[in-house]
KEDO-535030 format. One record per residue (C-alpha): x, y, z; chain. Coordinates in pm, 1 decimal, padded with zeros to 6 digits. Layout:
<rs>
<r><east>X</east><north>Y</north><up>Z</up><timi>A</timi></r>
...
</rs>
This chain:
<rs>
<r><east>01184.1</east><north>-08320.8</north><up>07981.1</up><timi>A</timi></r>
<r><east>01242.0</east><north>-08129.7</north><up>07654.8</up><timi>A</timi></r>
<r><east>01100.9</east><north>-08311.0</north><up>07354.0</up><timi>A</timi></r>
<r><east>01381.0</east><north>-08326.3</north><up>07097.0</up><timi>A</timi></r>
<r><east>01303.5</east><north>-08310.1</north><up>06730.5</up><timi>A</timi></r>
<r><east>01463.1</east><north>-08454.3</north><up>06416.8</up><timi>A</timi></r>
<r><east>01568.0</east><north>-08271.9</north><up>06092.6</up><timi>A</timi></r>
<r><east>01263.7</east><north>-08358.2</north><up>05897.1</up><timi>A</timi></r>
<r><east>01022.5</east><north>-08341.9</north><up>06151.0</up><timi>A</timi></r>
<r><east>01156.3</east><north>-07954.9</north><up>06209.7</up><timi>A</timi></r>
<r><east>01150.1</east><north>-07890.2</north><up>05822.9</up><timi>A</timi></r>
<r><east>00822.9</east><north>-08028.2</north><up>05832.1</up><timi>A</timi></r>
<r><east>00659.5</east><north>-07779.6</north><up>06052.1</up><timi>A</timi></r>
<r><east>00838.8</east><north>-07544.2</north><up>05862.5</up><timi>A</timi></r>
<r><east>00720.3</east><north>-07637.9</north><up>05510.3</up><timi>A</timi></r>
<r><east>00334.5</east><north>-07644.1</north><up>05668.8</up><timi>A</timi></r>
<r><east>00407.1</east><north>-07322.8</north><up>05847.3</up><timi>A</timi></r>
<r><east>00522.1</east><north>-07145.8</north><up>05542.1</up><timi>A</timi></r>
<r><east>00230.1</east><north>-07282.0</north><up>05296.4</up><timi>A</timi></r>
<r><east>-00044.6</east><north>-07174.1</north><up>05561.9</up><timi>A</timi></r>
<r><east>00119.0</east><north>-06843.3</north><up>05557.5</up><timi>A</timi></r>
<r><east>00111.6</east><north>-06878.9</north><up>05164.6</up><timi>A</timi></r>
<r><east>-00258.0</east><north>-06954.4</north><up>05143.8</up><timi>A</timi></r>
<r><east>-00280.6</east><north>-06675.1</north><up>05389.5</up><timi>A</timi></r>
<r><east>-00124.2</east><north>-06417.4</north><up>05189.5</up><timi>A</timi></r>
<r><east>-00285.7</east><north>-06533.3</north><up>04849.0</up><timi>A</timi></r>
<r><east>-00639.3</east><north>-06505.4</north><up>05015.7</up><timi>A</timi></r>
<r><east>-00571.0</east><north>-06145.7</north><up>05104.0</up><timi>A</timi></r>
<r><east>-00397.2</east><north>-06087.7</north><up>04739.5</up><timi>A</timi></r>
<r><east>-00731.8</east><north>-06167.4</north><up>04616.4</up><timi>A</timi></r>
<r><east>-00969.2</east><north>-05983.6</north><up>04915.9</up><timi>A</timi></r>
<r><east>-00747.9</east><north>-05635.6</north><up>04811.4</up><timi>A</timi></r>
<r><east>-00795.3</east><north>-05669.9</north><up>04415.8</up><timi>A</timi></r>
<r><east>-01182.5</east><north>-05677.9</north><up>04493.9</up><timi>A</timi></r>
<r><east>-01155.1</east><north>-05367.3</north><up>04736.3</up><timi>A</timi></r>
<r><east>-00937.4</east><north>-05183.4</north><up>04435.7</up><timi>A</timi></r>
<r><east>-01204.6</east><north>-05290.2</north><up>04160.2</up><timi>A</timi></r>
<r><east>-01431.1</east><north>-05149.5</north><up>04428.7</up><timi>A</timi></r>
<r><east>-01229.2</east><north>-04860.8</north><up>04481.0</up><timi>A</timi></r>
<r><east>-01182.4</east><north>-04818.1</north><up>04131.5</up><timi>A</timi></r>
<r><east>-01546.3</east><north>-04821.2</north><up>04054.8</up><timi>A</timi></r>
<r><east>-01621.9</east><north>-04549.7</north><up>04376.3</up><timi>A</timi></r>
<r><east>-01311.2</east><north>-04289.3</north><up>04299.1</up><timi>A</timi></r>
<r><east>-01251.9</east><north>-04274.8</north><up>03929.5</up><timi>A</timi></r>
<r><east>-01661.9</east><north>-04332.8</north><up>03822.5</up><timi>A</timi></r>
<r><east>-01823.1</east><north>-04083.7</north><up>04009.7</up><timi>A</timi></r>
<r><east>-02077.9</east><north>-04088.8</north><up>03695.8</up><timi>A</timi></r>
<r><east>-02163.0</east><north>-04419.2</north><up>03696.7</up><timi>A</timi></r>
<r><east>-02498.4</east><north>-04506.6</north><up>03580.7</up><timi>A</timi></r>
<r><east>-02614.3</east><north>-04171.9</north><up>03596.7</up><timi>A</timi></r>
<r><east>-02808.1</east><north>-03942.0</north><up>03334.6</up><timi>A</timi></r>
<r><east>-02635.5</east><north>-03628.9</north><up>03347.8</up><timi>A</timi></r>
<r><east>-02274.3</east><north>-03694.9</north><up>03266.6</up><timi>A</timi></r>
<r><east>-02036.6</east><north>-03459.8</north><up>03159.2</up><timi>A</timi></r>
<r><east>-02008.9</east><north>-03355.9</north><up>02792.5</up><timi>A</timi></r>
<r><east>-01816.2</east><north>-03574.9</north><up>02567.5</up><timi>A</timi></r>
<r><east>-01470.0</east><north>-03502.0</north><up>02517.5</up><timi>A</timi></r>
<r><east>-01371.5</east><north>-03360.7</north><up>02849.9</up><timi>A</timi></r>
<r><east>-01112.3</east><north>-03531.0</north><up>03030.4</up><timi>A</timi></r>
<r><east>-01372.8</east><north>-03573.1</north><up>03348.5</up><timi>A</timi></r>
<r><east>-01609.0</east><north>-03804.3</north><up>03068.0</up><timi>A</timi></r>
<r><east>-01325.0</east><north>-03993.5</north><up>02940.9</up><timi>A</timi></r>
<r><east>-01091.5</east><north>-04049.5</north><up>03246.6</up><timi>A</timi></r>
<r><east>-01507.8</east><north>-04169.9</north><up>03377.4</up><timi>A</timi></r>
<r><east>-01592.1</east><north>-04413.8</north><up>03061.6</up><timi>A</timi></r>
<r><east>-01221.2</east><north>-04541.5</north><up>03071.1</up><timi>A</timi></r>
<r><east>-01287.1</east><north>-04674.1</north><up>03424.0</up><timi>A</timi></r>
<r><east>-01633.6</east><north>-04732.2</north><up>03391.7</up><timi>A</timi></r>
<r><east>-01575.9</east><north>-05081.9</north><up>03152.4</up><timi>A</timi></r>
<r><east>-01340.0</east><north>-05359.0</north><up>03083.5</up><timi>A</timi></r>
<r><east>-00993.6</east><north>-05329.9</north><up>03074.4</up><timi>A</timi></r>
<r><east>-01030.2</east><north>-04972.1</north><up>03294.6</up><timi>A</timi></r>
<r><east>-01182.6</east><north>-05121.8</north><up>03612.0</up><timi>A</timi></r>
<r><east>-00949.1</east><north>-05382.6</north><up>03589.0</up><timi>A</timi></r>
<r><east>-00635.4</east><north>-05207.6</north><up>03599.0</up><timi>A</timi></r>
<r><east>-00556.6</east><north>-05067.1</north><up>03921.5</up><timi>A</timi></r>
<r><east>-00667.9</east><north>-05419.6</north><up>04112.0</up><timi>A</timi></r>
<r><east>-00393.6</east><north>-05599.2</north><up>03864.3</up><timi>A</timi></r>
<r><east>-00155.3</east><north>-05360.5</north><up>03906.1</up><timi>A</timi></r>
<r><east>-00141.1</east><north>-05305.5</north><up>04283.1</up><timi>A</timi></r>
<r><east>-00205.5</east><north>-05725.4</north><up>04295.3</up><timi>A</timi></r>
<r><east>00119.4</east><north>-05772.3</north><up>04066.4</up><timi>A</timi></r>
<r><east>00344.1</east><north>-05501.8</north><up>04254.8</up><timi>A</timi></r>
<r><east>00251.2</east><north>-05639.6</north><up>04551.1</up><timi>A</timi></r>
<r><east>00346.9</east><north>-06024.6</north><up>04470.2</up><timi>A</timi></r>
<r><east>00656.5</east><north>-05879.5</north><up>04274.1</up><timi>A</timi></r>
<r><east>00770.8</east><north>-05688.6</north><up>04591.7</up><timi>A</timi></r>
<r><east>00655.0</east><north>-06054.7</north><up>04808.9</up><timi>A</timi></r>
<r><east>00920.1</east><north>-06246.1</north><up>04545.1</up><timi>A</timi></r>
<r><east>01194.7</east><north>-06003.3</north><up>04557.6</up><timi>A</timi></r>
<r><east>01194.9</east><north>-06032.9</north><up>04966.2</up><timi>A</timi></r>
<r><east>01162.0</east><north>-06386.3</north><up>04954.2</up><timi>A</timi></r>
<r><east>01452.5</east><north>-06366.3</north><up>04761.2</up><timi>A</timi></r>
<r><east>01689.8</east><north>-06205.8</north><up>04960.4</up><timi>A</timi></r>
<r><east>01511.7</east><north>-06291.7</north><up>05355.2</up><timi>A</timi></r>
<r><east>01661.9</east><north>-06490.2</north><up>05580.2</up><timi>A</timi></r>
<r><east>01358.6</east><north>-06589.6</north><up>05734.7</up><timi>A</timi></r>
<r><east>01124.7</east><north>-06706.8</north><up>05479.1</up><timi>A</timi></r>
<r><east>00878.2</east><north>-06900.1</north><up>05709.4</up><timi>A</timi></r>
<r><east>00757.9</east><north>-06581.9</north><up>05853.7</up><timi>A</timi></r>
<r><east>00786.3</east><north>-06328.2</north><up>05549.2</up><timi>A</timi></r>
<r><east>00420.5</east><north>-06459.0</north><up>05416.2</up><timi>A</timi></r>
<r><east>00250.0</east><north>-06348.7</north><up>05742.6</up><timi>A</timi></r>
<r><east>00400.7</east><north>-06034.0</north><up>05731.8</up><timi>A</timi></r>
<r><east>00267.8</east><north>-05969.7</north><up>05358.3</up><timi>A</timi></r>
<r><east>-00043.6</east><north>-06084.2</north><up>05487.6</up><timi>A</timi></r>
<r><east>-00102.0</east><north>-05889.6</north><up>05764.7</up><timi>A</timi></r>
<r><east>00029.4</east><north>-05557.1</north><up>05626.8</up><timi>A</timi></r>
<r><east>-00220.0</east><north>-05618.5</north><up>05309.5</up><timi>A</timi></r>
<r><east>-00519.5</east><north>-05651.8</north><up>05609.7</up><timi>A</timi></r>
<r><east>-00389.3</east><north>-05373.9</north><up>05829.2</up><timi>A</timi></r>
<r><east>-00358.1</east><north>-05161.3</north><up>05480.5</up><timi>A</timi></r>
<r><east>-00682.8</east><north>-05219.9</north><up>05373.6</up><timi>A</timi></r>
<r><east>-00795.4</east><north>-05134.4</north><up>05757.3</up><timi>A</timi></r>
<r><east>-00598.7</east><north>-04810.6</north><up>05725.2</up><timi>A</timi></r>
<r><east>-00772.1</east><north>-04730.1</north><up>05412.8</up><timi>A</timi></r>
<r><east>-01131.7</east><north>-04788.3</north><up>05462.9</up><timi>A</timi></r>
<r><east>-01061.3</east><north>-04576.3</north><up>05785.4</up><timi>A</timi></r>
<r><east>-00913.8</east><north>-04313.9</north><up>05621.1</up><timi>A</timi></r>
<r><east>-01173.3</east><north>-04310.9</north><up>05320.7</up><timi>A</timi></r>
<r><east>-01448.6</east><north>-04293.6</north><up>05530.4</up><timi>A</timi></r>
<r><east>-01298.3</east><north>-04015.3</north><up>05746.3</up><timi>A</timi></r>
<r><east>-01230.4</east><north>-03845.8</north><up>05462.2</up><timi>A</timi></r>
<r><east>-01578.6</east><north>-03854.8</north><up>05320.7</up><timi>A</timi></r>
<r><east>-01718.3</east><north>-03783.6</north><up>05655.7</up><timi>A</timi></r>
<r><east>-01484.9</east><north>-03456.7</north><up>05671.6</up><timi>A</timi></r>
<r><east>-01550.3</east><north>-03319.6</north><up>05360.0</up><timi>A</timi></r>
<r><east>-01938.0</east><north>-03368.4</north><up>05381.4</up><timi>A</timi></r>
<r><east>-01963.2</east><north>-03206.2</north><up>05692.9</up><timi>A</timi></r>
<r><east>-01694.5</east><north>-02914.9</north><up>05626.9</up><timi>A</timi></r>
<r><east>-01993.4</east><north>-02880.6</north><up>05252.6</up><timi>A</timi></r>
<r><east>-02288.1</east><north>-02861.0</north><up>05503.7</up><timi>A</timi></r>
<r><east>-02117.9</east><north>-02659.1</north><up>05738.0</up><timi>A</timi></r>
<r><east>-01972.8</east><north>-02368.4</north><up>05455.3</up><timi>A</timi></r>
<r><east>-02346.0</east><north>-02410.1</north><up>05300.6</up><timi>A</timi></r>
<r><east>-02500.9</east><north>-02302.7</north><up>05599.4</up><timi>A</timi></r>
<r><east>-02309.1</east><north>-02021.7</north><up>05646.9</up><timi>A</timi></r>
<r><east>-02359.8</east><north>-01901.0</north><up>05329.4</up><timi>A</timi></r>
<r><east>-02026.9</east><north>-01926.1</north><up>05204.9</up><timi>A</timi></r>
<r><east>-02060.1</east><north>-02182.2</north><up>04976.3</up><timi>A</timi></r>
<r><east>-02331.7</east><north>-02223.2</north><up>04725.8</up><timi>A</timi></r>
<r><east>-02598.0</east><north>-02498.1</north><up>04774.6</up><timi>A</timi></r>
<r><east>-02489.3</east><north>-02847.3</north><up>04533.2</up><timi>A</timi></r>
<r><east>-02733.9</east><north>-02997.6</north><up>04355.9</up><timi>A</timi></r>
<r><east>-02895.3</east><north>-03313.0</north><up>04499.0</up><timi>A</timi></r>
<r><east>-02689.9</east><north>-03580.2</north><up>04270.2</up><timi>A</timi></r>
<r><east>-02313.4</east><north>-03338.1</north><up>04337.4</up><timi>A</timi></r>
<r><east>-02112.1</east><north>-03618.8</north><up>04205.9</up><timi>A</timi></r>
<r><east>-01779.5</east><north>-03579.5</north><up>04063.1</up><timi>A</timi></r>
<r><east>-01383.0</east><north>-03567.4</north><up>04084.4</up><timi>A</timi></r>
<r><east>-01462.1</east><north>-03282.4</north><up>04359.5</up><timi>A</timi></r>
<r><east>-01554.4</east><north>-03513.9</north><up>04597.6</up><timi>A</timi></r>
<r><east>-01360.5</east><north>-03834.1</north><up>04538.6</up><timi>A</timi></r>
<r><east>-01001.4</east><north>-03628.5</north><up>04450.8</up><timi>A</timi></r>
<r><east>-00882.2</east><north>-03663.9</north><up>04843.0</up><timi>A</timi></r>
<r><east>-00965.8</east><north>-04034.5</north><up>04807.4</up><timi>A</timi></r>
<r><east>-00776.2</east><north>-04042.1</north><up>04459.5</up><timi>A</timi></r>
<r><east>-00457.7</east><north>-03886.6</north><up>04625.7</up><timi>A</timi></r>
<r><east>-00460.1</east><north>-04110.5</north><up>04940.6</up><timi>A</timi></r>
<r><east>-00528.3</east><north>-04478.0</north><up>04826.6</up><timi>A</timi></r>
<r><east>-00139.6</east><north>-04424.3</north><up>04620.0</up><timi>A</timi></r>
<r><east>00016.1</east><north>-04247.4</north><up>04896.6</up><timi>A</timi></r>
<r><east>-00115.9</east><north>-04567.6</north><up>05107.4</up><timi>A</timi></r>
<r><east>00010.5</east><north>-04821.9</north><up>04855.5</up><timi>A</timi></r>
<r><east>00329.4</east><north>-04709.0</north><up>04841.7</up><timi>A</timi></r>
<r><east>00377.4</east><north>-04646.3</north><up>05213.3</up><timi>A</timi></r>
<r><east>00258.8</east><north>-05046.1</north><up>05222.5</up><timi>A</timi></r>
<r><east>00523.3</east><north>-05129.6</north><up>05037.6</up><timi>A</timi></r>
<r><east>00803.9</east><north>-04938.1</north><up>05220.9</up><timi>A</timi></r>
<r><east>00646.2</east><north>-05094.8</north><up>05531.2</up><timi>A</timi></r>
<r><east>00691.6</east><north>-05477.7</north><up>05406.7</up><timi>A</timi></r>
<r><east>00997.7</east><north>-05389.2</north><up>05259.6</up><timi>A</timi></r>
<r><east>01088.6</east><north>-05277.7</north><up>05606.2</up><timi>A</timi></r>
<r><east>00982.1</east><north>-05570.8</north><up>05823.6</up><timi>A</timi></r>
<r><east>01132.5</east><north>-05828.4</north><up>05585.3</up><timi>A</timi></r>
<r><east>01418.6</east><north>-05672.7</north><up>05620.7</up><timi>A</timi></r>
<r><east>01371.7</east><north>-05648.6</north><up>06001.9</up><timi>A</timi></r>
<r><east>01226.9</east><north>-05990.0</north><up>06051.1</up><timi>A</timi></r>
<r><east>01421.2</east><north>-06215.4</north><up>06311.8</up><timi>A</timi></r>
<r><east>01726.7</east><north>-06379.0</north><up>06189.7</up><timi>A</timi></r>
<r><east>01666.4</east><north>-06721.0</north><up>06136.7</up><timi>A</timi></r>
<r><east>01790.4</east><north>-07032.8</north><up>05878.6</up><timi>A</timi></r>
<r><east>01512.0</east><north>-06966.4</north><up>05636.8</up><timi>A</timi></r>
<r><east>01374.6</east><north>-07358.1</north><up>05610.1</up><timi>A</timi></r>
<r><east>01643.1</east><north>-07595.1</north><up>05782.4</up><timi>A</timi></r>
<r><east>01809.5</east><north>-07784.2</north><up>05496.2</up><timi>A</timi></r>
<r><east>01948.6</east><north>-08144.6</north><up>05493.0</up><timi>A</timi></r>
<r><east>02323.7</east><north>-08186.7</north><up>05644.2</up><timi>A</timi></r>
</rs>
């Protein structure tokens, strides 16, 4: 026998549904603006704490110090963070289904962060071995023991944006594509 359920036992669910999915999405709002200070920190600092910097002046010292202290490191977190919940009010906005449209922010902000750790580490992997590799044959100079520097974190610099803004053609995407539904089921 199928269990039939009222109007506000259905909107309900709905409501509970919808603010697990909001917690949800807000916890992994604030997991990526950690990875970005992080990733802030590892790609645009390459100096950081270390004695030989370059000179004063040059735009590899200053794009480094801007990044390297309040309000630099702060800036790419808050500005992926507020393009991200801009782009989760504008589809919220216009979705049909808004019960689901949280979890789908959520889980494209996890399987982005996947993506880009993967990616990252790939890339680092890649380039390190392609340096030892061209070293040994001679073809490339030996590097100094501390070779730090926009050299070897540009590929990361040019894929994290790339990323981002594939994320957000993504969740534009699936909120568009999500299942037609009522949104939340509204009194009669």
């Amino acid at each position: 026998m199928k269990r039939k359920f009222s109007l506000k036992q259905v909107r309900f669910q709905q409501v509970a549904i919808f603010l697990c999915g909001v917690a949800f999405l807000i916890g992994t709002w604030k997991f990526l603006w950690f990875v970005f200070a992080f990733l802030t920190e590892c790609l645009l600092v390459p100096w950081d704490d270390l004695g030989d910097r370059p000179p004063v002046g040059t735009l590899a010292r200053t794009i480094n110090d801007f990044f390297e202290g309040s309000p630099g490191d702060y800036i790419p977190s808050t500005v992926f963070t507020v393009a991200n919940v801009s782009l989760f009010l504008l589809q919220f906005r216009y979705t049909t289904n808004k019960v689901l449209l949280p979890f789908v922010f959520a889980i494209t902000n996890l399987l982005f962060f996947l993506i880009t750790l993967l990616l990252l580490f790939a890339n680092n992997l890649f380039s390190y071995s392609l340096t030892n590799i061209l070293t040994s044959l001679g073809l490339l100079a030996p590097s100094p023991i501390n070779d730090v520097g926009f050299h070897l974190t540009a590929p990361g610099i040019l894929t994290v944006p790339i990323l981002v803004i594939l994320l957000f053609f993504v969740q534009t995407k699936l909120s568009i594509l999500l299942p037609r539904g009522r949104g939340f089921i509204k009194k009669v």
